[in-house]
C-alpha positions in Angstrom: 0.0 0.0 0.0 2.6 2.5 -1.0 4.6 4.0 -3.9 8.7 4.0 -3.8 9.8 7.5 -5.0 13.8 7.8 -5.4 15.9 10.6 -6.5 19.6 11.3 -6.9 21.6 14.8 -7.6 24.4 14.7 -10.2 26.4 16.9 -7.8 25.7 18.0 -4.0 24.1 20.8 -2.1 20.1 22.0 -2.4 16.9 21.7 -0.5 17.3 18.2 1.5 15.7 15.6 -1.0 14.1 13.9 1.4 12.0 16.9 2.3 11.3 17.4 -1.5 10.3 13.4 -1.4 8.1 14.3 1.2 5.6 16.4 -0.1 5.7 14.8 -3.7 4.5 11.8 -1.6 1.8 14.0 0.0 0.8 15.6 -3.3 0.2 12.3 -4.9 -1.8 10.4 -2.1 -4.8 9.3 -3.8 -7.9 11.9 -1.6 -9.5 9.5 0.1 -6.8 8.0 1.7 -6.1 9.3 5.3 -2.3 10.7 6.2 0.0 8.5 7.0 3.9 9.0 7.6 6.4 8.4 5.1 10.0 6.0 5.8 12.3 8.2 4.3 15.9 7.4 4.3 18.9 10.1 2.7 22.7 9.6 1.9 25.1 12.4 0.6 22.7 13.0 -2.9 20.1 11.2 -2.9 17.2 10.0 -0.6 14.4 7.4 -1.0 10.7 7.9 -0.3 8.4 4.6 0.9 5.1 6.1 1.3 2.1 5.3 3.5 0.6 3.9 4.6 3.7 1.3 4.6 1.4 -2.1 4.9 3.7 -5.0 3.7 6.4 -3.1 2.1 10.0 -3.4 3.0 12.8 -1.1 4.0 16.6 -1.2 4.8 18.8 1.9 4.5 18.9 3.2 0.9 16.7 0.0 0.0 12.6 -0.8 -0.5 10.9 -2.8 -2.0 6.7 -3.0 -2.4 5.2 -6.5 -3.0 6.3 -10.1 -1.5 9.2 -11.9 -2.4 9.2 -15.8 -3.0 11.7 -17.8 -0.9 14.4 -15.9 1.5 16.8 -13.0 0.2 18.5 -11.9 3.1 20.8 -9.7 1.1 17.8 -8.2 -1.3 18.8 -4.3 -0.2 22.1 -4.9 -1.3 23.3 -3.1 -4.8 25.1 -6.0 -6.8 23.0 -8.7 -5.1 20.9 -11.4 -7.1 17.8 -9.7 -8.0 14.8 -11.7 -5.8 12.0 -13.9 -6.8 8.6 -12.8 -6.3 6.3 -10.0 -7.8 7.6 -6.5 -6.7 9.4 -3.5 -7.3 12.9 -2.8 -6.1 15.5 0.3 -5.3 18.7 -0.1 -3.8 21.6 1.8 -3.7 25.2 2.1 -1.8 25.8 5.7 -2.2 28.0 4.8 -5.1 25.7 2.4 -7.3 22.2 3.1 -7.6 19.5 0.0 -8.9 15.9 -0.4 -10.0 15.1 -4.0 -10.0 12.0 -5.8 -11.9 10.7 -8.8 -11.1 10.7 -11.7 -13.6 7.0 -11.0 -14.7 7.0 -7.4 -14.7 3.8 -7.2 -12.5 4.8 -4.1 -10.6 6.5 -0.8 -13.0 9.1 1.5 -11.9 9.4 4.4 -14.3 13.0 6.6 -14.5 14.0 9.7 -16.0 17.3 11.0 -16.2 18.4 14.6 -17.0 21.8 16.3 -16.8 21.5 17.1 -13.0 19.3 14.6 -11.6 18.1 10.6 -11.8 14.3 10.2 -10.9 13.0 6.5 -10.1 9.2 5.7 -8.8 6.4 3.3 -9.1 4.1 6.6 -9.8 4.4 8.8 -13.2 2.6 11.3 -11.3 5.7 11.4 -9.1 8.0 12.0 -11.4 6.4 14.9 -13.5 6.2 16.9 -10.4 10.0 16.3 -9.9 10.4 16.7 -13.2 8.3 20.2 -13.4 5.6 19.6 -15.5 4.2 17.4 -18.6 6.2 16.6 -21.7 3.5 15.0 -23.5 4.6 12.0 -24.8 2.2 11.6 -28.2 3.0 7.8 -29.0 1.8 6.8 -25.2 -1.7 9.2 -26.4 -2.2 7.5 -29.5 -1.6 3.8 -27.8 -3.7 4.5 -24.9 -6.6 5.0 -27.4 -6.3 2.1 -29.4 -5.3 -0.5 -26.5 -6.1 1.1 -23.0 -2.7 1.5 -21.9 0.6 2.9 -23.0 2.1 0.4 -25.1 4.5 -1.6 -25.1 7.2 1.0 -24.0 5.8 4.1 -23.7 5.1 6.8 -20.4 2.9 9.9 -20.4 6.3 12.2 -20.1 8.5 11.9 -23.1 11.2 11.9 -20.9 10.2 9.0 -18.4 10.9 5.2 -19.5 9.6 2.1 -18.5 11.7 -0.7 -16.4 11.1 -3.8 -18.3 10.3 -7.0 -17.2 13.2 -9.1 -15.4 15.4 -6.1 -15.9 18.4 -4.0 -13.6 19.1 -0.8 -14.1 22.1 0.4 -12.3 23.4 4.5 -12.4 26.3 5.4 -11.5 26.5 7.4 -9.8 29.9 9.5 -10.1 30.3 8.7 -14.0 26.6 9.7 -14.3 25.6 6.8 -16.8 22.9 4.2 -16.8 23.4 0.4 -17.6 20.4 -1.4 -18.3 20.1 -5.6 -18.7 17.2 -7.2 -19.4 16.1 -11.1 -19.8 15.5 -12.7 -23.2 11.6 -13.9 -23.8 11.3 -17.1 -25.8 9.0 -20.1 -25.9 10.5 -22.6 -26.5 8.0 -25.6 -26.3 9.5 -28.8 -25.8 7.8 -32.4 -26.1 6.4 -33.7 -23.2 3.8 -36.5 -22.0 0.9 -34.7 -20.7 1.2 -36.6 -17.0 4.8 -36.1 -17.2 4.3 -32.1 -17.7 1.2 -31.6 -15.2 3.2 -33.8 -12.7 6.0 -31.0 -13.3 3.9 -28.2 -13.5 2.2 -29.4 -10.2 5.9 -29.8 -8.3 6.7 -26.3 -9.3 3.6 -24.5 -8.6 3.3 -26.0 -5.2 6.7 -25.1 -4.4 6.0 -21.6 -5.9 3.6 -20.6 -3.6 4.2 -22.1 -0.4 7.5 -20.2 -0.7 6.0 -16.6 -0.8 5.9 -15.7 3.6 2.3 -14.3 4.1 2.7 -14.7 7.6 4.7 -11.2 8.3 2.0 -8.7 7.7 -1.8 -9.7 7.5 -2.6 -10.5 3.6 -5.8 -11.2 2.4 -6.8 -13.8 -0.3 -9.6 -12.4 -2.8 -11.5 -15.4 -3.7 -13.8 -15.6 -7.3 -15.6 -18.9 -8.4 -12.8 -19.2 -10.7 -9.6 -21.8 -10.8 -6.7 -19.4 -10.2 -7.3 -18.3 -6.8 -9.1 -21.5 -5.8 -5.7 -23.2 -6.7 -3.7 -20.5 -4.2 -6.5 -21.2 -1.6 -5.9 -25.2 -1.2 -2.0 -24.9 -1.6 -2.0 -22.2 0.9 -4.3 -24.4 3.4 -1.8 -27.2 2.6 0.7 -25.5 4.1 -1.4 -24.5 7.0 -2.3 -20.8 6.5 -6.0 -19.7 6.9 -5.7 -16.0 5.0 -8.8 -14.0 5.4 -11.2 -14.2 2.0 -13.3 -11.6 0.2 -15.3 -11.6 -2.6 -16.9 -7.5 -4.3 -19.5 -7.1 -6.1 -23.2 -6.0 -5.7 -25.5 -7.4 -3.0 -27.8 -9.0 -4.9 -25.0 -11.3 -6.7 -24.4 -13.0 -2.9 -27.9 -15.2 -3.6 -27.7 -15.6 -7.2 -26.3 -19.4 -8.2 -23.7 -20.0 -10.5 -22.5 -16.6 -9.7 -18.5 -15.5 -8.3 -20.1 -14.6 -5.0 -22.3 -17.3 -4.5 -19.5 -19.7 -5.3 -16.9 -18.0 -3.5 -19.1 -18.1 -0.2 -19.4 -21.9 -0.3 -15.6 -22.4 -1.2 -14.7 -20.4 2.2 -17.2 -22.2 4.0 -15.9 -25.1 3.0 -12.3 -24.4 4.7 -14.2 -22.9 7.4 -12.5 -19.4 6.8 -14.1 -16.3 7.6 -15.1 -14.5 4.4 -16.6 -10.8 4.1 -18.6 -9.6 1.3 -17.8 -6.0 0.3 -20.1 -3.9 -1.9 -18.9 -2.0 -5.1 -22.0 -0.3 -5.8 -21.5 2.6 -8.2 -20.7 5.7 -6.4 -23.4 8.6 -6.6 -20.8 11.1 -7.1 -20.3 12.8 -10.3 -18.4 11.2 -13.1 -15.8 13.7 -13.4 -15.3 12.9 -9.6 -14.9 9.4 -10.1 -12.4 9.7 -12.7 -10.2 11.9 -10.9 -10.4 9.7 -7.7 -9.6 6.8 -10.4 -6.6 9.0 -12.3 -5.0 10.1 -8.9 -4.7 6.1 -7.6 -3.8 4.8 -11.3 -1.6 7.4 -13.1 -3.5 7.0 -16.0 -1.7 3.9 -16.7 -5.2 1.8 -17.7 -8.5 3.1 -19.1 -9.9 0.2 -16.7 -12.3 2.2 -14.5 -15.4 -0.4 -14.6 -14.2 -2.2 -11.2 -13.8 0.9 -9.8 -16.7 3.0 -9.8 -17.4 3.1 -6.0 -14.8 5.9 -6.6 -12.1 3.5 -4.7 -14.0 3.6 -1.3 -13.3 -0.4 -1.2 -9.5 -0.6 -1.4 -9.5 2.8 0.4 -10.6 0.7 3.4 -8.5 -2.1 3.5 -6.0 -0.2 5.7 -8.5 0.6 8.2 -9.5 -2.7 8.6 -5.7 -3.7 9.0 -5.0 -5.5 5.8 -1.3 -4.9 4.6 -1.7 -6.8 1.5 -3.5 -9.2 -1.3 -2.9 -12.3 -3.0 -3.9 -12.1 -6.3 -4.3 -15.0 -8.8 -2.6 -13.1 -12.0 -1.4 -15.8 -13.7 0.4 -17.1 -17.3 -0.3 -20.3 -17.6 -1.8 -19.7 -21.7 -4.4 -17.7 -23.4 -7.1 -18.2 -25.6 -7.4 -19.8 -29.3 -6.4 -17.6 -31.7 -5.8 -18.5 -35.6 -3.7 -15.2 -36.9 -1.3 -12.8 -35.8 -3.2 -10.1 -36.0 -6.0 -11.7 -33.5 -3.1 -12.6 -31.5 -2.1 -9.2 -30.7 -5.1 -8.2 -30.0 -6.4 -10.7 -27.9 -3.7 -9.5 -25.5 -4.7 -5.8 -26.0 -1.7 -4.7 -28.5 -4.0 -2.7 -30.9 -2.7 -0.4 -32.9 -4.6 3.1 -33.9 -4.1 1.3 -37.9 -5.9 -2.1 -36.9 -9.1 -0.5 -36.4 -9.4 3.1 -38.5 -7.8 4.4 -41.8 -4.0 4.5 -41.6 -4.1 8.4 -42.6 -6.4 9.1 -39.8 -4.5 7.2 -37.3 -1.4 8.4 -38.5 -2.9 12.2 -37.6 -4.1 11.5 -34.7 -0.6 9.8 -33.4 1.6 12.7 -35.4 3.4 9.2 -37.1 4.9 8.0 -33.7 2.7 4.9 -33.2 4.6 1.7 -34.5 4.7 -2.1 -33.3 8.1 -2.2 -32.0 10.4 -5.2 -33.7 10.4 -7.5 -30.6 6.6 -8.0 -30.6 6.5 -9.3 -34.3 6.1 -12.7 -34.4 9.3 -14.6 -35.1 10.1 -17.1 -37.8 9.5 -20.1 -36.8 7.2 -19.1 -33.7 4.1 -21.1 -33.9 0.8 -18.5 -33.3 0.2 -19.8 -29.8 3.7 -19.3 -28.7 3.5 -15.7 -30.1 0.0 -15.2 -27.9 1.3 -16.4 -25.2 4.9 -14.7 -25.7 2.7 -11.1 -26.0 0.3 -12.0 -23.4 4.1 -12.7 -20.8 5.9 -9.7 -22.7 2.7 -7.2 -22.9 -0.3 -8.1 -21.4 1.1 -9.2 -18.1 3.9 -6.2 -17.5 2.0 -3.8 -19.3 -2.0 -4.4 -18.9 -2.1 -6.2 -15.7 0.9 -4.0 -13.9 -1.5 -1.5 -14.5 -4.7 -2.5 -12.8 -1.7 -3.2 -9.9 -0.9 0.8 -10.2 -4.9 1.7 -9.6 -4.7 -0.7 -5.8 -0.4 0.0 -5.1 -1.7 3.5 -3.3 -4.0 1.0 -0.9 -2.5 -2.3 -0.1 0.5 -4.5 -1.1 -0.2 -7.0 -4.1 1.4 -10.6 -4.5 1.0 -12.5 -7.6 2.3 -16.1 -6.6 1.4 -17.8 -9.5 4.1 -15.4 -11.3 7.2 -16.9 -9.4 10.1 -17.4 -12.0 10.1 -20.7 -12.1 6.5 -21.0 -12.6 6.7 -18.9 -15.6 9.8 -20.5 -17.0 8.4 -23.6 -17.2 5.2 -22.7 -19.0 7.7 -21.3 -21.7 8.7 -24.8 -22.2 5.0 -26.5 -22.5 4.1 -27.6 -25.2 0.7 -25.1 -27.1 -1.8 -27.6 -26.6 -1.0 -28.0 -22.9 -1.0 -24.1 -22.9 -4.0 -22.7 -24.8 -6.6 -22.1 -22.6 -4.9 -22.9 -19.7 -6.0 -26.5 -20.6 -3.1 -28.1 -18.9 -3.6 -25.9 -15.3 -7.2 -26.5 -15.6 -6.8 -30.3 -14.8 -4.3 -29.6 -12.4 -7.0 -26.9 -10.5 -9.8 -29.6 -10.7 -8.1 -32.5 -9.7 -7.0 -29.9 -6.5 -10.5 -28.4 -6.0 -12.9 -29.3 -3.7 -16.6 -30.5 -5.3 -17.9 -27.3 -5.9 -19.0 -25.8 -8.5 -16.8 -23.2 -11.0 -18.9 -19.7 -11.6 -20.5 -18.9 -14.6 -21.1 -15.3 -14.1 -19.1 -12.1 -12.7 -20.4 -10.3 -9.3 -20.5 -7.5 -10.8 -22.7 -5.8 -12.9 -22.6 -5.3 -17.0 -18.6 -3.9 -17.8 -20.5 -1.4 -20.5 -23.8 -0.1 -19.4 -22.6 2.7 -17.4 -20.8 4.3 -20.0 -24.2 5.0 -21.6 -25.7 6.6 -18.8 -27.2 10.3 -19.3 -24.3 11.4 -16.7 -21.3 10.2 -18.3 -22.5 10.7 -21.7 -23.0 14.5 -20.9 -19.4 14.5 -19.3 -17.9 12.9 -22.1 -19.8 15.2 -24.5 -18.1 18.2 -22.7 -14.9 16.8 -22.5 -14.7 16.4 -25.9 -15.8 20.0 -26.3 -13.0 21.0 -24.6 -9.7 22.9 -25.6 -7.7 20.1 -24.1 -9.6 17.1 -26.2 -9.3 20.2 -29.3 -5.1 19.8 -29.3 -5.3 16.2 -28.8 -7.9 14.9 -31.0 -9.1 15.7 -34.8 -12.0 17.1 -35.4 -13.6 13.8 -37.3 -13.0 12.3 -33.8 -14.9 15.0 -31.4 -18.3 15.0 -33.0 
């Protein structure tokens, strides 16, 4: 439940920067979270920020880290040091070496920006534009978050911020003021395997994976759907002898309705005998302007995902008064769905360019001719079409779409994603596509596990489209698009 915010000077002297950490971490506290103080540590030019509430997060000197590591990493604050396993984001530095860390999935971002006097590091955009002084619109990151609901592939509101990529170390140094940056290859590779010989494998690994993840330091919660990914963490973790608390969202008349993810989820924690609350999400009655900010301010405007929260974040707001430092959420990579062409491929995973959908001269306006698929997410020679899905959805979707719906909850409480451990994910590379697509193979593995209850056919919320339609957000959108902003960002064929 916090943001990391780091900066470093090129020489010494000015304001202390942990004071100037300080109030960026007040100025970019979501509004309805209460105050909470800051962990602020500060060497001879530089000074990290972990902002609170603190929850779950981790910090050591010039070290923090947000999220949960897998196994033991005694020496994790150390610059140098083997980067952890887990889902997280990491900043360390000795006063001499500086480094931002990603974990092997790329669920959490850290964005950077380097100028000629100072090195800017966080877990918030928003962060780093006021350090920075202001907005440098960054046009490709406009013209991808139209056509895909995110940035792209690469890309940051500020021109001069970059994205951290997955399994990736950045180190600065800090006296020859330069930046080294190493990131892992992403191949699949499938190899043949007998199907009981790969769930047996599969079943080792994932076991291991996320009985190795401590959930015992801080109080983490388990959000439970009718769905196999977080029944799957719930029986391991009760293997292993943990009883997390369970929730389930939604609206209250979903609790009663059968073959819904409340109903189900209800019966699956009764049937472990945990206790399990049942917290509302009803729309909030607020304006949608409101909303949006309330949304913007937690998010960054790193996802156009605002459906799940339109209670205007009261929900995840309250987890830290109700003393939960973290969640464990059932992201997973296990394979996607059936496609038949590259093009469906990338967009199954949300890689839509402006071009796939509109004429190339109108997208090519609208994007001022900065919008392009970058080399590494063409599929390869050689690379069958479900490796390439499931390549994008590891390379894209996870790092990219699903880091982002981690942004919108970071401000509110610590995320874990132990179905993401490296070695989990490693090995899926290997499967072979038929024991991918779909998730067939992890399927069987999640119903052999389950107890004999029924899998949901039906979300606990309500429809993901009608509220867009309603006579309040359709006047609000008609006077955005009215406006002088939406009149230097957008042609006119697109604002009436």
């Amino acid at each position: 439940m916090s943001n990391l915010i780091y900066a470093c000077r090129r020489e010494g002297g000015g304001a202390p920067l942990g004071t100037i950490l300080a109030r960026v971490a007040d100025r970019i506290r979501p509004p309805q979270l209460a105050a909470h103080p800051h962990q602020i540590a500060e060497g001879a030019r530089e000074a990290l920020c972990l902002t609170g509430p603190v929850g779950a997060a981790r910090m050591s000197d010039l070290a923090a880290h947000l999220g949960a590591f897998a196994g033991e990493w005694k020496d994790w604050h150390l610059a140098g040091s083997p980067v952890p396993d887990g889902t997280f984001a990491l900043i360390r530095s000795n006063g001499v070496i500086t480094e931002l860390c990603s974990d092997f999935a790329g669920s959490r971002t850290l964005w950077y920006a380097m100028t000629e006097t100072h090195f800017f590091a966080s877990t918030s955009q928003r962060a780093l534009v006021v350090l920075l002084g202001g907005l440098e619109l960054n046009r490709p990151a406009f013209a991808w978050f139209l056509s895909s609901g995110t940035l792209g592939p690469t890309d940051a509101w500020d021109a001069r911020v970059r994205r951290l990529p997955r399994e990736a170390r950045l180190s600065l140094d800090q006296a020859a003021w330069t930046l080294d940056l190493h990131a892992g290859p992403l191949s699949f590779e499938p190899m043949p395997m007998k199907a009981e010989e790969c769930r047996d494998s599969l079943l080792g690994i994932l076991r291991t994976s996320v009985q190795s993840f401590d959930f015992t330091q801080a109080r983490w919660a388990l959000p439970l759907s009718g769905g196999y990914d977080c029944r799957f963490i719930l029986g391991v973790l009760v293997e292993r002898g943990l009883r997390p608390p369970t929730m389930t969202w939604g609206l209250a008349s979903s609790r009663t309705q059968p073959g819904n993810d409340a109903f189900v989820a209800d019966r699956l924690a009764a049937h472990y005998g945990l206790s399990h609350a049942y917290l509302l999400t009803e729309r909030a009655e607020e304006a949608p302007e409101q909303v949006v900010d309330r949304f913007l301010s937690a998010s960054g405007g790193t996802t156009d995902q605002l459906f799940p929260y339109l209670d205007r974040l009261r929900m995840w707001a309250g987890f830290a008064d109700q003393g939960i430092a973290g969640v464990i959420r059932g992201d997973e990579g296990f394979g996607w769905i059936p496609v038949k062409t590259e093009a469906h491929a990338r967009s199954s995973v949300g890689l839509s360019r402006l071009g796939d959908f509109m004429d190339e001269v109108e997208a090519e306006e609208i994007a001022d001719g900065t919008q392009s698929l970058p080399e590494e997410w063409k599929r390869r020679p050689e690379e069958s079409i479900p490796a390439y899905r499931d390549r994008l959805y590891h390379g894209y979707r996870i790092p990219v779409g699903l880091a982002a719906l981690n942004d919108v909850k970071a401000p509110f409480v610590e995320i874990a994603s132990p179905l993401l451990a490296r070695e989990v994910l490693a090995f899926i590379r290997r499967m072979p596509d038929a024991q991918r697509t779909d998730k067939a193979l992890f399927r069987r593995i999640a119903k052999a596990l389950s107890p004999p209850l029924p899998y949901a056919t039906m979300g606990a919320d309500d429809d993901r489209n009608g509220y867009l339609g309603s006579g309040p957000y359709t006047r609000w959108f008609k006077e955005e698009l009215s406006s002088p902003m939406a009149g230097a960002l957008l042609p006119a064929f697109l604002r009436t």
